[in-house]
N, C-alpha and C positions, 0 to 999 in steps of 0.2 A: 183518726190516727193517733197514735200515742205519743205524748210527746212528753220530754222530760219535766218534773213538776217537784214542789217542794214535798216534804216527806207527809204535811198534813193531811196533801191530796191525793198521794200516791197512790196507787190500786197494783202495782208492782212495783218490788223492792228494786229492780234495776233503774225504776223512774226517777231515784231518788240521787240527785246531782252529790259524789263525795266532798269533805272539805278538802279545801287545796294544802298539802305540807306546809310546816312551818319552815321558812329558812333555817332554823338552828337544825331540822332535820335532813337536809339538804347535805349528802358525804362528798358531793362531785357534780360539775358544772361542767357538760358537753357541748360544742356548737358544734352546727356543720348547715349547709345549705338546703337541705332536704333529708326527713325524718321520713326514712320507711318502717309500717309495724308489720312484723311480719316476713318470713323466710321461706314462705311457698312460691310456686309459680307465680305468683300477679305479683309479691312482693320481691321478687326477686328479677321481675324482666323488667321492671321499673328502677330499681336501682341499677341494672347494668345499662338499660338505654338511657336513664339519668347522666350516668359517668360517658356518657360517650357522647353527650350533647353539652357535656361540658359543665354538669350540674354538678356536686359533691357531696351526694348522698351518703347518710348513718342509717344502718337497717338496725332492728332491735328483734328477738324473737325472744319466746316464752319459754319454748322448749330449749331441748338440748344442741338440737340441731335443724337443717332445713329440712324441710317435707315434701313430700308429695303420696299421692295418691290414685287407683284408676289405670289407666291403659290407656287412651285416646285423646288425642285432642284434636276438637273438630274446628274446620274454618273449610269456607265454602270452595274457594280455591287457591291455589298454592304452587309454584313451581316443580313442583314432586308432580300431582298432578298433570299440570300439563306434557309433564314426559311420558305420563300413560292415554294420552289425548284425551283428558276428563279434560271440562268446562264446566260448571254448572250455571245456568239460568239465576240470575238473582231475584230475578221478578218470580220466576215459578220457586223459589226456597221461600223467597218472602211471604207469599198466599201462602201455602205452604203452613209457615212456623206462625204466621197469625190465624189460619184458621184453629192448629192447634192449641194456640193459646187464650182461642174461649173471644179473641180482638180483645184480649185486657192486657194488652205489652204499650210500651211507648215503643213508637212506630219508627221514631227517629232514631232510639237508639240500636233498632235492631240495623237498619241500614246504615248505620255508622259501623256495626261489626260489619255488616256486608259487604260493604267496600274496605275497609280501610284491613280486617284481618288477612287479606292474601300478603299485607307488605308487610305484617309481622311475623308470619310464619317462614314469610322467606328472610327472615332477619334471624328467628332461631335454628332453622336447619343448618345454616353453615359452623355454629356453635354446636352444637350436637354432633357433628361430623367431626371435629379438632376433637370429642373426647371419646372419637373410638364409638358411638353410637352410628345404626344401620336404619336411617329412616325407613317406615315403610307405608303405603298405604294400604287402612284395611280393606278385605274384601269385605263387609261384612252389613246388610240396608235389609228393609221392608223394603220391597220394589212397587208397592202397588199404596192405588188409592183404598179408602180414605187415609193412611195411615203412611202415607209415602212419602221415604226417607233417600238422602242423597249421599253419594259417596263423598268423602270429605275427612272424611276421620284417619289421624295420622299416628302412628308410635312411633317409639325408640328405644328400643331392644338394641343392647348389642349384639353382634353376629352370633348366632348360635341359639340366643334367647326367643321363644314365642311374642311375649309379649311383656308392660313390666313399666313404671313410670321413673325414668332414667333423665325426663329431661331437667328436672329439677337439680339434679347432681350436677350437671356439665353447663346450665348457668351458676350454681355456688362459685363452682373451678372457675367460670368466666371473671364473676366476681373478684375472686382472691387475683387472678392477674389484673383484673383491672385497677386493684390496691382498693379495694370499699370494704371500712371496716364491719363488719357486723359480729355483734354481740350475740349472745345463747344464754340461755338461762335468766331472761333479762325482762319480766314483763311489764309493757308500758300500762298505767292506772289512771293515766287522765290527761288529759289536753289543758292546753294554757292559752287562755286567750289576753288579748292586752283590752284597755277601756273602750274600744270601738268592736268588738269581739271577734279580732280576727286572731286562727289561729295559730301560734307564735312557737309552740313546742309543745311539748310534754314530759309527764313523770316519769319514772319507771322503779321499779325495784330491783336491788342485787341481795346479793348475800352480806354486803356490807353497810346495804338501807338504803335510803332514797336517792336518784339521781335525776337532775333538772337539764334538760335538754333543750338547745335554744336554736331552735328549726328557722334560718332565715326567710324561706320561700316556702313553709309550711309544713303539713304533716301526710301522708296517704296512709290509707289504710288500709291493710291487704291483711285482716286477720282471719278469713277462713265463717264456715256460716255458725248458727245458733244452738246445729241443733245437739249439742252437749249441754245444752242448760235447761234444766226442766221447767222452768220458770218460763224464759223465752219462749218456750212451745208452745207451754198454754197459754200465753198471750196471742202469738202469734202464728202458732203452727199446730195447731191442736192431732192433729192425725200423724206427726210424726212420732206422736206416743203410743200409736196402736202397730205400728211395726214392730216384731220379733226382735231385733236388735239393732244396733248404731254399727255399719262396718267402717264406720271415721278412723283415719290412724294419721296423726299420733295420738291416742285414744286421750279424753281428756283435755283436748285442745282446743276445740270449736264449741267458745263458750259465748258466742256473741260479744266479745270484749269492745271491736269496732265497732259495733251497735250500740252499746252503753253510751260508749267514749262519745259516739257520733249525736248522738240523741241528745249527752251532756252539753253539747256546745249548740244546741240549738236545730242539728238538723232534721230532718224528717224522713220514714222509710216510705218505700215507695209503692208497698203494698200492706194493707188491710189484715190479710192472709198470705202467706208464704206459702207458696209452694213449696213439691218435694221433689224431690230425686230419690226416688225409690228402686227397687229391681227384685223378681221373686228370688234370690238365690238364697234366705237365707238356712235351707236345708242343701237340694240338689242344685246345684250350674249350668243345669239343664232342663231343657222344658218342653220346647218343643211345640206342637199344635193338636195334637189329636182328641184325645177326651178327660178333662181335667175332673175331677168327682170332688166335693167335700165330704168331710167326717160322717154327715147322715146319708152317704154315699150319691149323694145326687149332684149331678151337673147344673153348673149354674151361672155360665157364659157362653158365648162365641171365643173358642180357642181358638181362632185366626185373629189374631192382636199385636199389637205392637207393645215391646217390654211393660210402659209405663201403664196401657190399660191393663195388661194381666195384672202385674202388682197391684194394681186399685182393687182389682175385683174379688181376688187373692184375699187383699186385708181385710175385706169386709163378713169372709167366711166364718163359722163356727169356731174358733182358736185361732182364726190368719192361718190354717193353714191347707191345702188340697193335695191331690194326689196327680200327678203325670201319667197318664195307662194306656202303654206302649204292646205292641205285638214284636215278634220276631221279625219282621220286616222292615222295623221302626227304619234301619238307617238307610234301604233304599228310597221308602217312603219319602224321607227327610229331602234327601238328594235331588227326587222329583220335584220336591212342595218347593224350592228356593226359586222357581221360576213365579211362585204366585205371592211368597211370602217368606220372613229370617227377620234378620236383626237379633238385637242381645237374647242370648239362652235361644236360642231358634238353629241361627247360624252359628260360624265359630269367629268369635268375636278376635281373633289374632290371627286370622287368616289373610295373608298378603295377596294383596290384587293381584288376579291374573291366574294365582293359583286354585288348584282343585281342592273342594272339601273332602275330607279324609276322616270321616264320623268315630271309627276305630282309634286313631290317633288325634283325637279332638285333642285341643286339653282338659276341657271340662265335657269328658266325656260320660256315659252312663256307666261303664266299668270303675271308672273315678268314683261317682256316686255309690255305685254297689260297695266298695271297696270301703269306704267312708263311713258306713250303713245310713248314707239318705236314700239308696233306693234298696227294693228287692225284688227278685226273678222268683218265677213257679211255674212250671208244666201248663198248667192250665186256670182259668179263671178263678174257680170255686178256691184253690191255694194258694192264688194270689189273695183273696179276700180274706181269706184268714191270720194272713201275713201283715195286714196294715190296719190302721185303728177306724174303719171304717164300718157303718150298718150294712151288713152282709148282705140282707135280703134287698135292702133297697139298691143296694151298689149291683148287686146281679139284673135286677128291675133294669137298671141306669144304663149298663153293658149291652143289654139286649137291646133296648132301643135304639141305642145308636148306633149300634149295626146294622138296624133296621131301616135307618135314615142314610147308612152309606150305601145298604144294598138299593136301594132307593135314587140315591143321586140327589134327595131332598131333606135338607135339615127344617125337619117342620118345628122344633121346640126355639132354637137359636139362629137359624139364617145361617148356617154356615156356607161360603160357598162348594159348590160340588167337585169341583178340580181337589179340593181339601177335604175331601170323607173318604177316606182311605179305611175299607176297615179292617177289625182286629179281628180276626181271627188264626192266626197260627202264633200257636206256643211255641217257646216257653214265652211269659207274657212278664211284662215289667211294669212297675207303680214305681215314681218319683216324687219325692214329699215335696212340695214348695213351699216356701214361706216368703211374709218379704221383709227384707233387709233396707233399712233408713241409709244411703249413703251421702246425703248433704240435704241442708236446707237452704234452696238458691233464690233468696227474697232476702232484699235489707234497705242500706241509704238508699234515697232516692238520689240521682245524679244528674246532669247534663252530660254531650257529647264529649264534652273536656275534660268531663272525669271530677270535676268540682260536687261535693255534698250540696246538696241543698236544703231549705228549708221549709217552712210549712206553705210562702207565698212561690214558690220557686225561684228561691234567689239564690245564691253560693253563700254559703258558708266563708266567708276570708280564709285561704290560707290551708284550707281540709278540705282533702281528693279522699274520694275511693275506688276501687277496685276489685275483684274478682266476686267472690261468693259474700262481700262484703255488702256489696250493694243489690239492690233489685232490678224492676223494669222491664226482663229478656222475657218472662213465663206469664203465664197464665193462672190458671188450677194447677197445674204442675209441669216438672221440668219436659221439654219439648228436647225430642231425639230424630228432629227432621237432619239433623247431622248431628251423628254419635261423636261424644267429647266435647260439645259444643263449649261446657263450660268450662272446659281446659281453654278451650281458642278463646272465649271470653276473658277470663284471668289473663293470658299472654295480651290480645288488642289491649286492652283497659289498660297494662301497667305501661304497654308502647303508648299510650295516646297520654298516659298521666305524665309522662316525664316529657312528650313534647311541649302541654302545656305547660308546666314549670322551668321548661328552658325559655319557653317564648319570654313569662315572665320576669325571667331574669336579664333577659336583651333588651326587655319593655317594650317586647310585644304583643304588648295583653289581647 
């Protein structure tokens, strides 16, 4: 693992610990009891369940304002929930999210989110409800094995809205009543540790130069993942550079700062390799199952997958990128297949429980696409192939056979199951371009269940918590969508569980 070193031996530039300001550079001298970095979800459900357990939390952010991102936020059960008579099995989530994670997660801490996130989720929904937010749960799971996801996944649309990441707003608002001052524009550069290295504060910058902030019960870090620095990737995330683009906003943000910072003072990350959180949208928002072709027109998976393996298999194509090739029947099709298979780009990923899919009115629907020009319609096959940048003769070769495997009932080249070969034949016929789209890199500090950094022996860092996309531990190979928004529910447990411990320690009960 990499670990911070002097600059002789560096092998990346962020290895390299900054000098500390001089006093005479010093404009302004801040205390307060609790330094949060960071004005997203983790940093911001930590600073209000701080202030409400009696802590006196400074939050700092970089940008101009607070953030968020995404649609969902998963946790396995929830009082929303149980008003639609869902429970979920913790035992069957848990096999579950460690077979998908390759058995390379710490085990403890996924059952620390397993229990403990139903009590934080029901600690945000009554906040989201004071500001005019309509929690909902979504409809929206793979239902089957191997690939078998759970309902869990929540938003916060205001009435009227689909779908929309709102809850970040109405903790800021909680915040400003709670009286917790937080800064903007304001980004912190380095931790302060004292002669035993525990850590005591940090840096930051303004527009008027350096300010020294003196953290009595420590620092957390809630800065968001890595993958804005190109640097960090190739160290640690090498295939987040083969994605078509970064959908991160506030674009520019998520530059591994906490990672630096966390690594400067000693600690260590808790993966090798970071995973991704990837998704194919970055053309069409739609995908679907039926027969995916690349550029040299040929098929080159099982289209019955769950988001994350499309995207893998997606990037790996001739440019990252394939084609979706749909018949005029696609949306009954669809409607049938959700009894075997959905989830993201499948389903309609803002569809509230209970309700019916409405394909026509998706939001990210195929009219959306065409409209957009990621997809295109044609009468028939041969003008479909002339319409997309595909080898013609091969893509017709490609067509024919797998209709030949749905006329069949048997997917002899991929295994697809037979409930899913649906074939195409009635025009007018649609192609959808997929690509995939980078939206975090969810691997960082290593942590204990307390939320404490630790180091390269697993000990705590003094004094330095992390939090959300800051830290690692929850994945595998990549991000796991056995509950869609998982890492939103992550970010929320993490910042509730960071600020219980820093209250204990302030009552000295470590």
């Amino acid at each position: 693992m990499y670990e911070a070193t002097t600059k002789d031996k560096a092998k990346w530039s962020f290895q390299i610990v900054p000098e500390a300001p001089k006093d005479s550079e010093i404009v302004e001298t801040l205390d307060c009891e609790a330094l949060v970095v960071g004005a997203g979800l983790g940093g911001l459900s930590t600073a209000c369940r701080l202030k409400e357990l009696g802590v006196s939390p400074l939050v700092l952010e970089k940008s101009e304002s607070f953030s968020g991102r995404g649609g969902h936020f998963g946790v396995p059960n929830s009082s929303l929930m149980e008003k639609y008579g869902i429970k979920n099995d913790l035992q069957e989530v848990a096999r579950q999210w460690i077979l998908m994670s390759g058995n390379n997660i710490d085990q403890e801490l996924l059952w620390t989110f397993l229990v403990r996130s139903k009590e934080a989720m029901d600690w945000l929904l009554p906040i989201t409800e004071r500001d005019g937010l309509a929690p909902r749960l979504v409809d929206c799971i793979y239902p089957s094995a191997p690939y078998t996801e759970f309902f869990g996944a929540h938003s916060f649309p205001p009435e009227g809205y689909i779908r929309g990441n709102f809850a970040p707003k109405a903790l800021y608002k909680y915040a400003q009543e709670l009286g917790i001052p937080c800064r903007f524009n304001t980004p912190v550069t380095q931790l302060i540790q004292n002669e035993e290295g525990k850590v005591i504060g940090a840096y930051a910058k303004t527009e008027a130069g350096i300010i020294k902030i003196n953290a009595e019960y420590g620092v957390i870090l809630a800065t968001g993942d890595i993958g804005g620095d190109e640097e960090m990737c190739r160290a640690y995330a090498p295939d987040a550079l083969r994605t078509l683009s970064s959908q991160y906003t506030p674009v520019g943000c998520n530059t591994g700062d906490g990672h630096k910072m966390a690594l400067w003072a000693g600690a260590t990350m808790a993966e090798e390799v970071f995973p991704l959180m990837m998704h194919p949208q970055n053309y069409a928002w739609v995908n679907y199952f039926f027969l995916f072709v690349n550029k040299n027109g040929k098929r080159f998976m099982n289209e019955d997958c769950y988001v994350q393996g499309r995207a893998t298999s997606i990037m790996r194509q001739p440019d990252g990128y394939c084609y979706s090739i749909m018949a005029a029947d696609y949306a009954e099709n669809v409607l049938d297949s959700l009894k075997y298979g959905g989830g993201i780009l499948w389903g309609n990923a803002g569809l509230r429980y209970g309700e019916p899919m409405n394909i026509a009115t998706d939001f990210l629907s195929v009219d959306t696409a065409i409209e957009q020009g990621n997809a295109v319609k044609a009468d028939t096959i041969e003008e479909l192939a002339d319409l997309i940048d595909v080898d013609k003769e091969e893509f017709l070769k490609t067509f024919a056979k797998y209709n030949e495997f749905c006329e069949k009932g048997q997917d002899l080249q991929f295994g697809k199951r037979k409930e899913l070969l649906y074939p195409l034949k009635k025009g007018p016929f649609i192609a959808a371009k997929l690509g995939t789209a980078l939206l975090e890199v969810v691997g960082g500090v290593e942590i204990d269940t307390q939320m404490h950094a630790l180091d390269k022996n697993k000990k705590p860092v003094a004094g330095l918590y992390a939090v959300g996309d800051t830290t690692g531990g929850m994945y595998g190979h990549e991000y796991v969508t056995s509950i869609l928004g998982n890492s939103h529910g992550r970010a929320l447990t993490w910042g509730y569980l960071a600020a219980e411990t820093i209250s204990a320690e302030k009552n000295g009960n470590k």
